[in-house]
C-alpha positions as CSV (number, residue, x, y, z in Angstrom):
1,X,-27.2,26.0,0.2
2,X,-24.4,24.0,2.3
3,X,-21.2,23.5,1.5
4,X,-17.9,22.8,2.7
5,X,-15.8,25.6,2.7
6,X,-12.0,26.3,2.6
7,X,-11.0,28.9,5.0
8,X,-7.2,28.5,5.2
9,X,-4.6,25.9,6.8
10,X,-6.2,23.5,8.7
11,X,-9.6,25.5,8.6
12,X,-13.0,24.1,7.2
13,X,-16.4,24.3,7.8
14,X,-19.7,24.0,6.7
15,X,-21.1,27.1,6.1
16,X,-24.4,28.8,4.4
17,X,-23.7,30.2,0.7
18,X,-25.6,31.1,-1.9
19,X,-27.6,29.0,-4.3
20,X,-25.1,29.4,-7.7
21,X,-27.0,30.5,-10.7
22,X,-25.9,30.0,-14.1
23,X,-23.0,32.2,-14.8
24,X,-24.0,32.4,-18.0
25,X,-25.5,30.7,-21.5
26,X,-22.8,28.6,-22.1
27,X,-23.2,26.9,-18.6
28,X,-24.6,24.0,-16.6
29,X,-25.7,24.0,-13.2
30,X,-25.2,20.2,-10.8
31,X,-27.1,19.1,-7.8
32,X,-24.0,16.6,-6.3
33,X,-25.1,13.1,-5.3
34,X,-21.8,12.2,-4.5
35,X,-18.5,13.8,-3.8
36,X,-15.9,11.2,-3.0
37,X,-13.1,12.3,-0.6
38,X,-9.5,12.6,-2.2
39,X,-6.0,12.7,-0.7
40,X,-5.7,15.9,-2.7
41,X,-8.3,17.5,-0.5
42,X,-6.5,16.0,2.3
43,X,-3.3,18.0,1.6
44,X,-5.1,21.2,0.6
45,X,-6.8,21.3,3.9
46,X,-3.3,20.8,5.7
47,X,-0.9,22.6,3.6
48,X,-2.8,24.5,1.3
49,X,-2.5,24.9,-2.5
50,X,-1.1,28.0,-4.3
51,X,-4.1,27.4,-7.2
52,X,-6.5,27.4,-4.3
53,X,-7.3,30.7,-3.0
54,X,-9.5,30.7,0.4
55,X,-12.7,31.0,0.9
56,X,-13.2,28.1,-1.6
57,X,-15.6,25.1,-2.0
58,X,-12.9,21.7,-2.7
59,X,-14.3,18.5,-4.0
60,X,-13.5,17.0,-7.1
61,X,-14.3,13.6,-7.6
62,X,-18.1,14.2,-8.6
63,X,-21.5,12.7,-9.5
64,X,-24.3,14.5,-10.3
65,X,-27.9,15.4,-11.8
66,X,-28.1,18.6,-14.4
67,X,-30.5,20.9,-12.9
68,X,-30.5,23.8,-15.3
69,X,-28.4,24.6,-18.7
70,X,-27.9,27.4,-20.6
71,X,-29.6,28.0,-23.8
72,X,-26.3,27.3,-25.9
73,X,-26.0,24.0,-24.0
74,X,-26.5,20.7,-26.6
75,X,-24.6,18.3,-25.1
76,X,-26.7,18.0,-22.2
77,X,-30.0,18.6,-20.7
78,X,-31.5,18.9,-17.5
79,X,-31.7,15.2,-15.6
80,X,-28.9,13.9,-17.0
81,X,-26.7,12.0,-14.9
82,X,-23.1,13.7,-15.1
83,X,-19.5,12.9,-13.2
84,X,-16.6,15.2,-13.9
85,X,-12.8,14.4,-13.6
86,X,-11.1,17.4,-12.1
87,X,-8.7,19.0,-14.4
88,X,-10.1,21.6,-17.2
89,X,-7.6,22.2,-19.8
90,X,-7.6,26.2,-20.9
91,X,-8.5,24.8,-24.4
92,X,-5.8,27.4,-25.6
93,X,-2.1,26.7,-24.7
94,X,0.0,24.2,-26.4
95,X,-0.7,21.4,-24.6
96,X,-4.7,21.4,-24.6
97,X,-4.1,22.1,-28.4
98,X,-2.8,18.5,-28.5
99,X,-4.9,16.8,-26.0
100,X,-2.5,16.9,-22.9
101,X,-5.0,19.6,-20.9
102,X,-3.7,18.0,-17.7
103,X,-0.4,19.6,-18.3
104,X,-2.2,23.1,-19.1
105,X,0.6,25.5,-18.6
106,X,-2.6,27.5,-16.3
107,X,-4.0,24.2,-14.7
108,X,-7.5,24.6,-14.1
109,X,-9.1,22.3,-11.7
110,X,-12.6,21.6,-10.1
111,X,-12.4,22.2,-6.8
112,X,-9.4,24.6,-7.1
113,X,-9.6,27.6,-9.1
114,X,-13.4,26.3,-9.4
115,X,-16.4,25.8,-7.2
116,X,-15.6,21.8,-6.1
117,X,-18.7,19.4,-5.1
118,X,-18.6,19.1,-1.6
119,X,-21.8,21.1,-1.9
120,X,-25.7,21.0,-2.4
121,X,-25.2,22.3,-5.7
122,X,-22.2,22.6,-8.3
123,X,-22.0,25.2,-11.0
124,X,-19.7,24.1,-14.6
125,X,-18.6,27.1,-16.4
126,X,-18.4,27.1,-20.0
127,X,-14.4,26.6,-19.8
128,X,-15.8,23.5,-17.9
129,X,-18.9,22.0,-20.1
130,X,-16.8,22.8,-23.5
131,X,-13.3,21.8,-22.3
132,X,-13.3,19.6,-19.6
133,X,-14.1,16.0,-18.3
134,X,-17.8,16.1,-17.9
135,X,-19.6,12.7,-19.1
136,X,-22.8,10.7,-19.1
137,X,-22.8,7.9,-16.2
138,X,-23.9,4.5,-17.8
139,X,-26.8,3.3,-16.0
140,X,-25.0,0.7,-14.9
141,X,-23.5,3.0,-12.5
142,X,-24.3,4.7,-9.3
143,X,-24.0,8.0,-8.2
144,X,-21.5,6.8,-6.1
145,X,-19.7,4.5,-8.1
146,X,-19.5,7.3,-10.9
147,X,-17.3,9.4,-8.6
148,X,-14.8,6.8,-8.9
149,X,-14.1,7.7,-12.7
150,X,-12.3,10.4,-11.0
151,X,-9.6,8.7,-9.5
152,X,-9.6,5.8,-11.6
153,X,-8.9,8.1,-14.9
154,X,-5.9,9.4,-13.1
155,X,-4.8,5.4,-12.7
156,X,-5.7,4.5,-16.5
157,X,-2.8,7.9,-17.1
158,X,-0.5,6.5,-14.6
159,X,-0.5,3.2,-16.2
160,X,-0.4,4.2,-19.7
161,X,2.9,6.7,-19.1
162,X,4.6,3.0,-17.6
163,X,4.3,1.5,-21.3
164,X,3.5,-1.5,-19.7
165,X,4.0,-4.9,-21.8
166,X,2.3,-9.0,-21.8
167,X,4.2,-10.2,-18.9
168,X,5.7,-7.5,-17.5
169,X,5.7,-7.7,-14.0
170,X,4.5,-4.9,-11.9
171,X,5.2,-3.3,-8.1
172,X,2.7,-0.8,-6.8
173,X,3.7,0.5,-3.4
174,X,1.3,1.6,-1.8
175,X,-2.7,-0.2,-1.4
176,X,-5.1,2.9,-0.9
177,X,-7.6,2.8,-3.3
178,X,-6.2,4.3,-6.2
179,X,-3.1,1.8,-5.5
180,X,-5.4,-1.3,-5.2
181,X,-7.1,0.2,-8.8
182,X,-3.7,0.0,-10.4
183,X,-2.7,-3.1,-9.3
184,X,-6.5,-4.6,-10.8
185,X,-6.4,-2.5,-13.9
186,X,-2.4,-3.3,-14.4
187,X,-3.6,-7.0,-15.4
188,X,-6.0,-5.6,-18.3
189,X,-2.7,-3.6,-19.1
190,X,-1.1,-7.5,-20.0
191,X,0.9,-7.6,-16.1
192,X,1.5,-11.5,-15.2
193,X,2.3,-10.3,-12.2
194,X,1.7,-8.3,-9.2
195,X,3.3,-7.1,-6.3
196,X,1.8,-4.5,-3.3
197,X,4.4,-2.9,-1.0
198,X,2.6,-1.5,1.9
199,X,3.2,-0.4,5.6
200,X,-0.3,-1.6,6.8
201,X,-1.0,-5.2,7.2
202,X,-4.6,-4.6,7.3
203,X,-4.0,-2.5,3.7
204,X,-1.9,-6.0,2.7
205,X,-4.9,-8.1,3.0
206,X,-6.9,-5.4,1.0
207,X,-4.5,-5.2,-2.0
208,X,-5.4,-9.1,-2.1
209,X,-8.8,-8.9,-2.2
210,X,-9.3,-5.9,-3.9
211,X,-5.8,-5.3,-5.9
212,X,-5.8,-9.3,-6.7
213,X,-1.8,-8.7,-5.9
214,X,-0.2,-12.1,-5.8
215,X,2.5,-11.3,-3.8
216,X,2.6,-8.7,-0.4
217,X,5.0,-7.2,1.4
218,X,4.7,-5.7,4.3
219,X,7.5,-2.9,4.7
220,X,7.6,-3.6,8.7
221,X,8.9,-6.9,8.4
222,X,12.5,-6.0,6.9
223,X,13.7,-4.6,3.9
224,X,11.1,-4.0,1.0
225,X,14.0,-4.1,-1.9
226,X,15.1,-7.2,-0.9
227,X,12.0,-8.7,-0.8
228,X,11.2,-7.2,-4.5
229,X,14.4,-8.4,-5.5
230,X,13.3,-12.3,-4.2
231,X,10.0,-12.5,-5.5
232,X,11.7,-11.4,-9.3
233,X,14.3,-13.9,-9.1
234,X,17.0,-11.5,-8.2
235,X,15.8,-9.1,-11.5
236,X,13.9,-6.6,-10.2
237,X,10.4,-5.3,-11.4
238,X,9.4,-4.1,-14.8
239,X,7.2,-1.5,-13.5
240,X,7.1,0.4,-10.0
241,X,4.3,2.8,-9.4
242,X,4.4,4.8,-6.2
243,X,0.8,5.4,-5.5
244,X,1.4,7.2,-2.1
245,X,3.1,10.3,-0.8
246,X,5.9,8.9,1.1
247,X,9.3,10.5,-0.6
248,X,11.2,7.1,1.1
249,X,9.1,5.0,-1.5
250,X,10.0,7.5,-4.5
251,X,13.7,7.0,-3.5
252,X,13.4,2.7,-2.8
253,X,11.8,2.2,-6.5
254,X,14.9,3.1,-8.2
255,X,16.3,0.0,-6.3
256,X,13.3,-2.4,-7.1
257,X,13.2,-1.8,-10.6
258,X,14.9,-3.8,-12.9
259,X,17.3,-2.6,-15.7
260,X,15.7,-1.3,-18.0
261,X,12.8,-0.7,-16.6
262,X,10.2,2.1,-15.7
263,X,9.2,4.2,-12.7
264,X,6.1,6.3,-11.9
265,X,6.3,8.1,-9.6
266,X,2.7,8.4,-9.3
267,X,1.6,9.9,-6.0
268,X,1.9,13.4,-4.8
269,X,4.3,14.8,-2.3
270,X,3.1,17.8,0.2
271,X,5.0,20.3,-0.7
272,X,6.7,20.4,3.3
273,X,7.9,17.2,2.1
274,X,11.8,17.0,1.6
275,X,13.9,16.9,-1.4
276,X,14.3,13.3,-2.9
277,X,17.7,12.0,-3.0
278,X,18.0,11.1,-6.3
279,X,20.8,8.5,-6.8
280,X,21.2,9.4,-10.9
281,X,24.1,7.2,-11.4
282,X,21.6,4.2,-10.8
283,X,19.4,5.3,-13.6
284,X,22.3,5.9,-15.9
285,X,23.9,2.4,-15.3
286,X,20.6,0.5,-15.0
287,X,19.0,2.6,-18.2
288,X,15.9,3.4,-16.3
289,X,13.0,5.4,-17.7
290,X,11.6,7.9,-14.9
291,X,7.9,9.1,-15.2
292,X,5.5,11.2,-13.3
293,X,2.1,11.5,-14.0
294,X,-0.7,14.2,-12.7
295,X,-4.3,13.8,-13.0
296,X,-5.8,12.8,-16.4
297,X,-7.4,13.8,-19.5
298,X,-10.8,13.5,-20.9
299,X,-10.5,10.6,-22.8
300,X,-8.7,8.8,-19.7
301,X,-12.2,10.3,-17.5
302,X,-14.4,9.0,-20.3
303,X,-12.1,5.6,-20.2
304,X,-13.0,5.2,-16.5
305,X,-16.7,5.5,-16.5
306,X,-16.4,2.7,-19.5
307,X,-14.2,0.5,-17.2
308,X,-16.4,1.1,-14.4
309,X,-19.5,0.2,-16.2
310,X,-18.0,-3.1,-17.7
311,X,-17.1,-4.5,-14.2
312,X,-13.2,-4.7,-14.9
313,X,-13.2,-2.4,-11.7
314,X,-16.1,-2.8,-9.3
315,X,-16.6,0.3,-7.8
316,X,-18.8,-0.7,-5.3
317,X,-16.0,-2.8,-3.8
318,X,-13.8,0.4,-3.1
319,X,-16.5,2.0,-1.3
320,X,-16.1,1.7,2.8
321,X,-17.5,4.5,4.0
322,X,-20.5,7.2,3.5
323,X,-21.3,10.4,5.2
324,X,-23.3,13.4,5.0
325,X,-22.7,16.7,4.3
326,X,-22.8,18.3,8.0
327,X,-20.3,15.2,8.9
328,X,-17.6,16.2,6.7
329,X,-14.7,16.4,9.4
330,X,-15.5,12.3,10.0
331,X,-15.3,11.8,6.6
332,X,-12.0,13.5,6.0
333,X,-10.8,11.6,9.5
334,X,-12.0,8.3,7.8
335,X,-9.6,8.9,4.7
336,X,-7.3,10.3,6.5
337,X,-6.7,8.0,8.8
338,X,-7.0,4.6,6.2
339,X,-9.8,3.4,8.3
340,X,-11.3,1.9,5.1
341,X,-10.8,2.7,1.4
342,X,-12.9,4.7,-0.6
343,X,-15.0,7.8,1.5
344,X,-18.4,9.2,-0.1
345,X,-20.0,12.8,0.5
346,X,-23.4,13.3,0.3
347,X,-24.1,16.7,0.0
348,X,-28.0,16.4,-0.2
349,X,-28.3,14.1,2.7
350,X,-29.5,15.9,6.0
């Protein structure tokens, strides 16, 4: 079959591998339909990841159609329609004992440790099928709009860790598509309103249309504290998410939040990036709650195909771009380089 394979820094390919059979009875093999494109996969291609070990298929925001199961296999059965979120709690340390897999002490991942979906076909080990975020899609849903559970569940944990209350208000920086989800899904959360802090004007317009942010400010036009501070009456925001990987906006929340408020520091730094400088005496004065939050659970997975399907989210909105397999290196140009929003892999497509 193809697939794209992980060589090393800066090194990817497609390349013929083997077909993957059923590692064992326990197990369910995927034929991928859609493999959205991820920042993640972005920095693992450029600066590697110490649970990713090369040569290694990465993809992890997946849709797919069962193809074979193994004979203990109830839960499902060859045609069903599948997505899979991409962490995989060990189902045996502390945390997966109480439901927190995503902060599995070993971390298993799809498209990591694991055989990703930026491939013909997709094997789910038993650790996978019995442990990990592996649902039904609702008919309502598309192959390619299912792969947006993905991203969407890590947005539904982001928002729940900011304890968000009716009328809070709420500043994401940052309007990529998982920033534009967390602006829309921060309204069902009870936001009365919404900020987006963004570089890119073109972005801006997006977080309008797509984020439904009522107010935008552009980060080029002067200073994007100040600007908070205006629009909240001199306050400062309830909530700040930073839903990019810029470590200036991680620093600048502390400043736009009001006191008493709470940070998440939502996006993912490469790990070249440079220390923060974190001004403490500001969250011991102000009485600030600081959050992070990685990936998602199950539940949060399961919670996104259901938020999906209801049209609170519509999936096909985030969706700008589409590729084949054997054009991989446009599609991780497109993302890369914010040419549109959400990018989709089509592994069986010529």
């Amino acid at each position: 079959m193809k697939a794209l394979v992980y060589q090393g820094l800066n090194q990817i390919g497609i390349q013929d591998v083997p077909k993957p059979e059923l590692p064992d009875d326990d197990s369910v093999l995927l034929k991928v339909h859609a493999c959205a494109v991820c920042g993640s996969d972005i920095r693992i291609y450029h600066h590697g990841n110490p649970r990713v070990q090369a040569p290694q298929i990465i993809g992890h925001e997946v849709a797919g159609e069962v193809v074979a199961v193994g004979k203990n296999v109830t839960r499902f059965k060859v045609g069903d329609r599948l997505a899979t979120g991409a962490d995989v709690p060990c189902g045996e340390c502390e945390w997966c004992r109480q439901g927190l897999g995503n902060n599995c002490t070993i971390n298993y991942a799809i498209g990591y440790q694991f055989p990703g979906g930026f491939a013909e076909y997709m094997p789910l080990n038993a650790r996978t099928v019995r442990f990990g975020a592996v649902h039904h899609i609702p008919d309502a849903l598309s192959y390619d709009q299912a792969a947006l559970a993905e991203p969407l569940g890590c947005v539904i944990n982001g928002l729940e860790m900011c304890d968000i209350k009716l009328g809070d208000t709420v500043v994401v920086i940052g309007a990529g598509p998982a920033g534009c989800m967390t602006m829309k899904l921060a309204r069902s959360f009870g936001a009365l309103e919404v900020i987006a802090v963004q570089r890119s004007r073109a972005r801006l317009q997006v977080a309008k249309d797509l984020g439904g942010a009522d107010h935008v400010i552009c980060t080029q036009d002067g200073d994007p504290v100040q600007a908070v501070l205006d629009a909240t009456h001199g306050e400062g925001a309830d909530v700040v998410l930073t839903a990019n990987s810029s470590v200036q906006t991680h620093e600048m929340a502390l400043h736009m939040v009001r006191h008493r408020g709470r940070i998440n520091l939502f996006g993912g730094l490469p790990k070249t990036a440079p220390p923060i400088a974190l001004e403490s005496n500001i969250i011991h004065y102000k009485e600030l709650f600081l959050t992070g939050s990685h990936g998602s659970v199950p539940r949060q997975h399961k919670l996104a195909l259901d938020v999906l399907a209801a049209g609170v989210i519509d999936a096909q909105a985030y969706i700008s771009h589409s590729y084949p397999l054997s054009r991989i290196e446009e599609a991780f140009a497109a993302a890369e380089d914010h040419a549109g929003m959400k990018v989709i892999v089509h592994p069986q497509e010529a």
